[in-house]
TIRO-281645 format. One record per residue (C-alpha): x, y, z; chain; residue in three letters. Coordinates in Angstrom, 1 decimal. Example, Ala and Ser with C-alpha at 12.3 -4.5 7.8 and 13.67 -1.06 7.14 Angstrom:
<nodes>
((12.3; -4.5; 7.8); "A"; "ALA")
((13.7; -1.1; 7.1); "A"; "SER")
</nodes>
This chain:
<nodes>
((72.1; 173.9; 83.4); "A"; "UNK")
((71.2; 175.4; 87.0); "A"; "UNK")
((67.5; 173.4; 86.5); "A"; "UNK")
((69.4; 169.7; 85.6); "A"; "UNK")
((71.4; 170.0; 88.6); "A"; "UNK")
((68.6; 171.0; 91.1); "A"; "UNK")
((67.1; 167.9; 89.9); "A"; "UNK")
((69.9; 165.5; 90.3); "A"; "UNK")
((70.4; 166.8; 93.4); "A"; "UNK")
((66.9; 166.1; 94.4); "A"; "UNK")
((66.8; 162.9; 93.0); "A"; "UNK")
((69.9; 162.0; 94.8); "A"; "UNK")
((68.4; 163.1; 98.1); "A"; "UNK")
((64.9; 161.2; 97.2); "A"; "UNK")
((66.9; 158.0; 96.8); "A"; "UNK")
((68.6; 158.4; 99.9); "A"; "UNK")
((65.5; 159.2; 101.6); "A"; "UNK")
((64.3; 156.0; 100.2); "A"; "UNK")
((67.3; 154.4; 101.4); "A"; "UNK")
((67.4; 155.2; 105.2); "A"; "UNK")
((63.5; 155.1; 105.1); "A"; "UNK")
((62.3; 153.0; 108.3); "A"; "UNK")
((58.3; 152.5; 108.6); "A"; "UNK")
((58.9; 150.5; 111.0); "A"; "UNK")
((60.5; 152.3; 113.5); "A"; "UNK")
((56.8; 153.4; 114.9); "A"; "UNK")
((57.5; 149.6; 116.5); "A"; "UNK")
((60.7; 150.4; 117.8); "A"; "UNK")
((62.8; 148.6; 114.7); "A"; "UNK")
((65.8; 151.2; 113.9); "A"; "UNK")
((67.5; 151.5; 110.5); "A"; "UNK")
((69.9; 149.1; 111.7); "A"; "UNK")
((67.7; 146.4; 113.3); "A"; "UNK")
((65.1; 147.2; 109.7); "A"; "UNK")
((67.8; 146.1; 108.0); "A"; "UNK")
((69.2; 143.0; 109.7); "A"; "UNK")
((65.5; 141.8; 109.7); "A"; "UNK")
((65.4; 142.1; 105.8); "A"; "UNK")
((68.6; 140.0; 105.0); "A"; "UNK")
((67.1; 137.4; 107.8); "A"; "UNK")
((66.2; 133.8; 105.5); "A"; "UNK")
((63.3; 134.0; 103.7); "A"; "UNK")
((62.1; 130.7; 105.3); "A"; "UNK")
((63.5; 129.2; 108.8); "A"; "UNK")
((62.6; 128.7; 112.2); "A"; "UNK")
((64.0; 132.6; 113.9); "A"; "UNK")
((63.6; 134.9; 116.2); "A"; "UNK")
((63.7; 138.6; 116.7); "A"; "UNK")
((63.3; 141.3; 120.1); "A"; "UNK")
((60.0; 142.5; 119.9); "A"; "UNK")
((58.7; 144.4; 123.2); "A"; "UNK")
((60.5; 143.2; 126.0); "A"; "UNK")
((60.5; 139.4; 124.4); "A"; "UNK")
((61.5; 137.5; 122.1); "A"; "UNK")
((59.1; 137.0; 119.0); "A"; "UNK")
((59.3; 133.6; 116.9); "A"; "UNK")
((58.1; 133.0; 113.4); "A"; "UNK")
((59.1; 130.9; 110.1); "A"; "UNK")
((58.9; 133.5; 107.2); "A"; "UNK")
((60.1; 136.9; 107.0); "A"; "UNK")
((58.3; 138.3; 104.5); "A"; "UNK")
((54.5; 137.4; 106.0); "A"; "UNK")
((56.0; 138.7; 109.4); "A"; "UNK")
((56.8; 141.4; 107.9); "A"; "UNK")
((53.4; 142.2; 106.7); "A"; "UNK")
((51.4; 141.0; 109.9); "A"; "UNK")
((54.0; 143.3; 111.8); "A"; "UNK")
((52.8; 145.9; 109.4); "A"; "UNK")
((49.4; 145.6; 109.3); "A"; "UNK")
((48.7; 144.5; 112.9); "A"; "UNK")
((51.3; 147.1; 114.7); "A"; "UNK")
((51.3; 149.7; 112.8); "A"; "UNK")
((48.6; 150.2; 110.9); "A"; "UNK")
((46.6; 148.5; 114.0); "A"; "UNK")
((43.4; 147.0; 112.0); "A"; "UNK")
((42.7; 145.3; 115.3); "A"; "UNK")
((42.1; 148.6; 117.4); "A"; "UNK")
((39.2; 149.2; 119.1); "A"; "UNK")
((37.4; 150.2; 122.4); "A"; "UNK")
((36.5; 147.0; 124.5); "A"; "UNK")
((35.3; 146.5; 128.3); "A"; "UNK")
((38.5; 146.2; 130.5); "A"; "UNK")
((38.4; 142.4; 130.4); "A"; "UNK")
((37.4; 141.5; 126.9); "A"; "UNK")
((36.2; 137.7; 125.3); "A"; "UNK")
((37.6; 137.3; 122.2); "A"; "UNK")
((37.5; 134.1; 119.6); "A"; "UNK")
((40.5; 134.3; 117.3); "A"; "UNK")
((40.0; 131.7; 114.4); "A"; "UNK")
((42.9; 132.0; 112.1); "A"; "UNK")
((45.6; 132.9; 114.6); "A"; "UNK")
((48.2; 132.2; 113.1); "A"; "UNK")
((51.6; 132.7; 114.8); "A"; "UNK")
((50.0; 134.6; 117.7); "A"; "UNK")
((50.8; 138.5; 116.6); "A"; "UNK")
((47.4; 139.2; 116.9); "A"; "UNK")
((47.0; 137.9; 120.0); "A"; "UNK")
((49.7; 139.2; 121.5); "A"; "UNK")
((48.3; 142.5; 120.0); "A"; "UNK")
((45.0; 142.3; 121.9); "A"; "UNK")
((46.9; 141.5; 124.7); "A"; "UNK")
((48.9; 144.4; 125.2); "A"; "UNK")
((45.5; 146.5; 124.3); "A"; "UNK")
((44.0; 144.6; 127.4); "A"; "UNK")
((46.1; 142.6; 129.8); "A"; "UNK")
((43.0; 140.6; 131.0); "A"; "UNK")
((41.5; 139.8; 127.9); "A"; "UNK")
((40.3; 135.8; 127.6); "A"; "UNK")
((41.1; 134.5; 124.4); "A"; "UNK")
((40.6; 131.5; 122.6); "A"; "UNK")
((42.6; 131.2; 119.4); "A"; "UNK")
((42.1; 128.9; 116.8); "A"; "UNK")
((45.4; 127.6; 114.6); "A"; "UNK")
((44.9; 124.1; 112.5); "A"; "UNK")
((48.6; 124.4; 110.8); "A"; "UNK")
((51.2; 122.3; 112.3); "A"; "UNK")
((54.1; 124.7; 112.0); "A"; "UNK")
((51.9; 127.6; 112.5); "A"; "UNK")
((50.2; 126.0; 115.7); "A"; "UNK")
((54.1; 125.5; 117.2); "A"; "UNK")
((55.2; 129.0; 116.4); "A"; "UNK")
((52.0; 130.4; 118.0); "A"; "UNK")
((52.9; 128.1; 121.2); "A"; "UNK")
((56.4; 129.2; 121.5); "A"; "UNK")
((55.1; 132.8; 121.5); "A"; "UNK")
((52.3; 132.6; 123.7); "A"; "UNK")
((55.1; 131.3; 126.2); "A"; "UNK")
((57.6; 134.0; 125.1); "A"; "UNK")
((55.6; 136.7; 126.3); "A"; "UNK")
((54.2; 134.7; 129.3); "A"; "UNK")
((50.7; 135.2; 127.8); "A"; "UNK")
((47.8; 134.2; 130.4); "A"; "UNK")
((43.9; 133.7; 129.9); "A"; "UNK")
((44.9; 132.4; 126.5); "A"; "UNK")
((43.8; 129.1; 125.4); "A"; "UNK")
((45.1; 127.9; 121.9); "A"; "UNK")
((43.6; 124.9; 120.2); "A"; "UNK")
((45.5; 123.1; 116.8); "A"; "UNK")
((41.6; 123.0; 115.1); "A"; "UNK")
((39.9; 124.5; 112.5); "A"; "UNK")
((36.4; 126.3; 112.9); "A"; "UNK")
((34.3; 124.9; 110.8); "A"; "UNK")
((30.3; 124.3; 110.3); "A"; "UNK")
((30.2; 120.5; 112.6); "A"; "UNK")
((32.7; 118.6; 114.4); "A"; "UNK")
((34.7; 116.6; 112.1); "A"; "UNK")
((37.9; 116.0; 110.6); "A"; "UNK")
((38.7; 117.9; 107.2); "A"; "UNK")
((41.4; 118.0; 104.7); "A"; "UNK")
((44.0; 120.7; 105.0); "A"; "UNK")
((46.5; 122.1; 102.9); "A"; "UNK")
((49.6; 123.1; 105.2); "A"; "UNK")
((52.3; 125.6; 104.4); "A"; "UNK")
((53.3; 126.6; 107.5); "A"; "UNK")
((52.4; 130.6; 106.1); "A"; "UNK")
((49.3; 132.9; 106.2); "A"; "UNK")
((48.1; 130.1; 103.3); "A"; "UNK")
((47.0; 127.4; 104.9); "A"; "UNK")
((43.8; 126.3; 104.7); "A"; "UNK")
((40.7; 123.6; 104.5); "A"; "UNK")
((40.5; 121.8; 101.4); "A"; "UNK")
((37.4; 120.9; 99.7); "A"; "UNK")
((36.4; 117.4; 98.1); "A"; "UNK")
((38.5; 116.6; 95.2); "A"; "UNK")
((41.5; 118.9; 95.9); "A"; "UNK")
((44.8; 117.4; 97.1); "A"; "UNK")
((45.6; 117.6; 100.7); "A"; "UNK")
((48.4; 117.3; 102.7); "A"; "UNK")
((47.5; 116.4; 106.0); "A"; "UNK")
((44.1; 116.1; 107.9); "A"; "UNK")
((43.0; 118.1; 111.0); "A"; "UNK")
((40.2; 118.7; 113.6); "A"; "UNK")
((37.5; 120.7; 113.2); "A"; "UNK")
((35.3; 122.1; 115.5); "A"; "UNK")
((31.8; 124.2; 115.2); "A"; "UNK")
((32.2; 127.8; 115.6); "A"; "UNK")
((28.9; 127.5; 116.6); "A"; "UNK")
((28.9; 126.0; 119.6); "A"; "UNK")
((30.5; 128.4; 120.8); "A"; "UNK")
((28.6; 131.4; 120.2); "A"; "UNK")
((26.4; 131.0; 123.2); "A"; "UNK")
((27.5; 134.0; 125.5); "A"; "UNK")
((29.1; 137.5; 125.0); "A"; "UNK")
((31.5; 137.6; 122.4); "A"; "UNK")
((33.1; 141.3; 122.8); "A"; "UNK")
((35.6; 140.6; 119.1); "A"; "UNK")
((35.7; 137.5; 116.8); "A"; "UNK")
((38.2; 137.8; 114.5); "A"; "UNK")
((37.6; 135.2; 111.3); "A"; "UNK")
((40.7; 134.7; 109.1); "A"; "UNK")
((40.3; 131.2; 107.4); "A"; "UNK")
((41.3; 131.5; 104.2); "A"; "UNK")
((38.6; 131.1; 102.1); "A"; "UNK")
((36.2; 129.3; 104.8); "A"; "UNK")
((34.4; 132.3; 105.9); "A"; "UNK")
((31.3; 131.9; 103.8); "A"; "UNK")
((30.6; 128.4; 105.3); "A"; "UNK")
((31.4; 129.5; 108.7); "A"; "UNK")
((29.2; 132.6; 108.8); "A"; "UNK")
((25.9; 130.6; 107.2); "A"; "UNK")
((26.2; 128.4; 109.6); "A"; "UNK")
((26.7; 131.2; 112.8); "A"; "UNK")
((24.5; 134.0; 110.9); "A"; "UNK")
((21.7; 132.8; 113.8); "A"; "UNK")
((24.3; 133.4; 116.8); "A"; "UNK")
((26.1; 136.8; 115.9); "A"; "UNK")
((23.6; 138.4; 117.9); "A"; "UNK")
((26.2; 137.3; 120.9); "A"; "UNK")
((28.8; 139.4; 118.9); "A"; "UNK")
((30.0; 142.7; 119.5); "A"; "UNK")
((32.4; 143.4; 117.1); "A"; "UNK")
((33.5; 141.1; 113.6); "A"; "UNK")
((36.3; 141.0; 111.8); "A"; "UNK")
((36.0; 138.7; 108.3); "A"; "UNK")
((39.4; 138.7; 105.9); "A"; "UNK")
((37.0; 137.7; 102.6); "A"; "UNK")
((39.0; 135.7; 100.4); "A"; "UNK")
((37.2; 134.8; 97.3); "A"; "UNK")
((36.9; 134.3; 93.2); "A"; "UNK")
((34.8; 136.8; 91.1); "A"; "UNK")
((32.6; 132.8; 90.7); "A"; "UNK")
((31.8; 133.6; 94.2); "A"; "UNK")
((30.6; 137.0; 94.6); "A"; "UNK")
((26.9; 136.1; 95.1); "A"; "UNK")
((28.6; 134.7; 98.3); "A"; "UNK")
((30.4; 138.0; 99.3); "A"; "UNK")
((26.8; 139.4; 98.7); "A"; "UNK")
((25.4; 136.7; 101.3); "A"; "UNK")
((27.8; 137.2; 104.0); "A"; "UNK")
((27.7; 141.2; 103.9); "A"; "UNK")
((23.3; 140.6; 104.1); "A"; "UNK")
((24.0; 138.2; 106.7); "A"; "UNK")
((25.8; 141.0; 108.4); "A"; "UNK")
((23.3; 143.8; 107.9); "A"; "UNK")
((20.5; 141.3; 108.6); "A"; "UNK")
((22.1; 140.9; 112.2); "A"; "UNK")
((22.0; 144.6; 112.6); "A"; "UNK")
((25.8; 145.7; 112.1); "A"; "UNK")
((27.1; 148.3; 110.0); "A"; "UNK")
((30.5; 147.4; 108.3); "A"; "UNK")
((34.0; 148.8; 106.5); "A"; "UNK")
((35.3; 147.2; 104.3); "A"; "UNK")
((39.5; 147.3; 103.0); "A"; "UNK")
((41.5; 145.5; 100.4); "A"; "UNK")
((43.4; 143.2; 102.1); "A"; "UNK")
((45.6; 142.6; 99.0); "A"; "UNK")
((45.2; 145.0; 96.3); "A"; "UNK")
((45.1; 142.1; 93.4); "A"; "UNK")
((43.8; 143.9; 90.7); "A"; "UNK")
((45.3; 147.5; 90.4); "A"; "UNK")
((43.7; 147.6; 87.1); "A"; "UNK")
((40.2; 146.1; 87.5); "A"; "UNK")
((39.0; 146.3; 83.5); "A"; "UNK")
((42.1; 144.7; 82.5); "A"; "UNK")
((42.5; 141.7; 85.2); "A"; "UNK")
((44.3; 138.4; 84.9); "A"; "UNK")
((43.5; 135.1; 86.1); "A"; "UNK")
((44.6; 134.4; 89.4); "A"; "UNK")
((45.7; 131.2; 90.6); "A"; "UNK")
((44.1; 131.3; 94.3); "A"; "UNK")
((41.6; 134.0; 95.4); "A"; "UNK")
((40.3; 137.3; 92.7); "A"; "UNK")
((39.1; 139.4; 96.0); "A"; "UNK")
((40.6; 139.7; 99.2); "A"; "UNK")
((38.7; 142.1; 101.5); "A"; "UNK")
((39.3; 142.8; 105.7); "A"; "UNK")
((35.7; 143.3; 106.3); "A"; "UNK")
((35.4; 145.2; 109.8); "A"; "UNK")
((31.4; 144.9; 111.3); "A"; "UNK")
((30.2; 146.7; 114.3); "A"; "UNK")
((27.4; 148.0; 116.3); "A"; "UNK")
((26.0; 151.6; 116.4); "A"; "UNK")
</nodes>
């Protein structure tokens, strides 16, 4: 009898442990604020305090998770000269940005955001936090300069569409290339299923590149391409890491289809 109380008890406590639990107070979010947060609407045009500002975005839940993964589990750090260049193609609403920012105050940055909705957010934040040496550009990287097909959600989803799939709007595109002709000290690639085409094209620059950051989105079709882009990273003498972005298969042997991408990988390359 003594034994079936003790572990009530402890149950009890483990659920309210659960229930006050606050990961996110390493970002300065208490129980309280954690909670507000989570019973904000799903989808809307909002804003929160976030270091000294105010921080802007559309959906909770992917804020959530970039908050998460940016801030706290900081996938982003690393050691950089004082003044770092850095190309950020996938940007988003701007929390990595403003993460490499507060990591070095004079960084230059170019970042890259083709979504409308996206491209506004990441405006209204860059102003926010009074953001300087950052240039943002409404364009997609992409292997020439051209205008492409894109799928916009206004989420961590949007991307370029190829031939044959519906669209629902067009945007600029721009070669990556071209501007892989000085030191690069971080370029961060996050374009949703892109990357391969992008990094064929660049394999013969990334010599200018100091440190690489891929998210690899991909199906199990294309894993002679995930082969290709981790030779094309060896071949231009970085070592690399590599993470599950999304952990879509807990149970590999016994997968399901998926309706968008089987693999999605944060590949980390560097020197030394």
């Amino acid at each position: 009898m003594r034994s079936f109380i003790l572990n009530i008890t402890k149950g009890a406590i483990k659920k309210v442990n659960k229930l006050f639990h606050n990961p996110y107070k390493k970002i300065g979010f208490n129980w309280l604020q954690l909670r507000i947060i989570k019973n904000l609407p799903s989808f809307r045009l909002q804003s929160l305090p976030f270091k000294e500002s105010k921080l802007n975005f559309y959906s909770r839940e992917e804020t959530l998770h970039s908050l998460r993964e940016i801030f706290m589990e900081e996938i982003y750090k690393q050691q950089l000269p004082s003044s770092p260049y850095i190309i950020d193609c996938g940007a988003n609403i701007g929390l990595s940005v403003l993460y490499m920012k507060m990591l070095y105050p004079d960084a230059v940055i170019i970042a890259f955001e083709p979504d409308e909705l996206n491209f506004s957010i990441l405006k209204m934040n860059v102003e926010s936090y009074s953001l300087k040496n950052v240039e943002i550009k409404k364009e997609a990287v992409w292997t020439e300069n051209t205008e492409l097909n894109f799928s916009s959600t206004g989420g961590l989803m949007s991307k370029i569409e190829k031939e044959g799939h519906a669209a629902s709007s067009k945007t600029k595109a721009i070669r990556l290339k071209d501007l892989l002709c000085r030191k690069i000290d971080f370029l961060k690639i996050d374009i949703e299923g892109a990357e391969y085409n992008v990094l064929t094209d660049i394999k013969g620059n990334l010599h200018f590149v100091g440190n690489l950051f891929i998210e690899y989105h991909g199906t199990f079709q294309q894993n002679k391409e995930l082969n290709e882009i981790l030779n094309i990273i060896t071949e231009n003498n970085f070592r690399y890491y590599i993470k599950s972005a999304i952990d879509k298969h807990p149970t590999p042997f016994l997968r399901t289809p998926s309706p968008d991408y089987d693999v999605q990988l944060n590949i980390f390359a560097f020197r030394g």
